[in-house]
LUMLO-846992 format. One record per residue (C-alpha): x, y, z. Coordinates in steps of 0.5 Angstrom, whole numbers, padded with zeros to 4 digits, always signed. Each point is the difference from the previous one (the first is absolute). Layout:
N
XYZ
...
***
This chain:
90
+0194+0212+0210
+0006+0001+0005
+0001+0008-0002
-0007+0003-0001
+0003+0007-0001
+0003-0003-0005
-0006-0001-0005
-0002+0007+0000
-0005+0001-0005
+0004+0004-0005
+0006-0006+0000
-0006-0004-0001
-0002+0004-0007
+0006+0001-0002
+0001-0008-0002
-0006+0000-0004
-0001+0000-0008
-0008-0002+0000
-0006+0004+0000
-0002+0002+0008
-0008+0001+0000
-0001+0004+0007
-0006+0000+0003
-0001+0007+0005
-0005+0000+0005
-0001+0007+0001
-0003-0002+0006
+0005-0003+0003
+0001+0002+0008
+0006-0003+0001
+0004+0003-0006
-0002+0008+0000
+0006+0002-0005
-0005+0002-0005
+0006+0001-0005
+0004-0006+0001
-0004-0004-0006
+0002+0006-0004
+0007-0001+0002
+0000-0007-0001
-0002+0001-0007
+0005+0006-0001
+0006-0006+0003
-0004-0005-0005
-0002+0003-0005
-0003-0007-0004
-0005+0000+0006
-0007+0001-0001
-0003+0003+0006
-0008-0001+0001
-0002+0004+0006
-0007-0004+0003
-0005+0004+0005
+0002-0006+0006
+0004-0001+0006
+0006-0004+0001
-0003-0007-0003
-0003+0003-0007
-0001-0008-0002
-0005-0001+0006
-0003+0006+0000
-0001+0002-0008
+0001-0007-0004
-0003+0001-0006
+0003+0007+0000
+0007-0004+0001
-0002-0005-0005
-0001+0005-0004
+0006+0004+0000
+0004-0007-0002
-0004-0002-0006
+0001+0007-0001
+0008+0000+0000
+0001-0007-0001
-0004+0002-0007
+0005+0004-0002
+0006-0003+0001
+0004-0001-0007
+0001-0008+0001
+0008-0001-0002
+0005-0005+0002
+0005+0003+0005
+0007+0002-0003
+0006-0007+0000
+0004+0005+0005
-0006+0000+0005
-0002-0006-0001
+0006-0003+0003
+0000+0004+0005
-0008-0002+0002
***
């Protein structure tokens, strides 16, 4: 990346047109915007935010509840094909 300041999180979200699982751990000491998940679901509503009792590295500190949480969310995604006019731009 030659301008991280330009791949902020919002210009990153405001691309997408997929489903976003958000796994949040509650615990997390480096994050301590308890609200900024919340945000992000309002910013991306086709997020689905599961919030874990875990730190910054929910996949090494509770496995099987990540795990969980994405057979979870991958279980209820509607399976459909991507629109002609994505498609294209993919």
């Amino acid at each position: 990346m030659s301008n991280p300041t330009k791949y902020t999180l919002d210009s990153v979200l405001s691309q997408l047109f997929c489903p976003l699982l958000l796994l949040w751990g509650d615990l997390d000491p480096w994050v301590h915007d308890h609200a900024k998940p919340n945000r992000i679901k309002d910013f991306y509503p086709n997020t689905s935010l599961v919030n874990l009792q875990a730190g910054h590295y929910p996949q090494d500190e509770v496995p099987e509840q990540v795990n969980k949480a994405l057979l979870d969310w991958l279980s209820a995604l509607e399976i459909s094909s991507p629109s002609r006019e994505k498609a294209s731009e993919i």
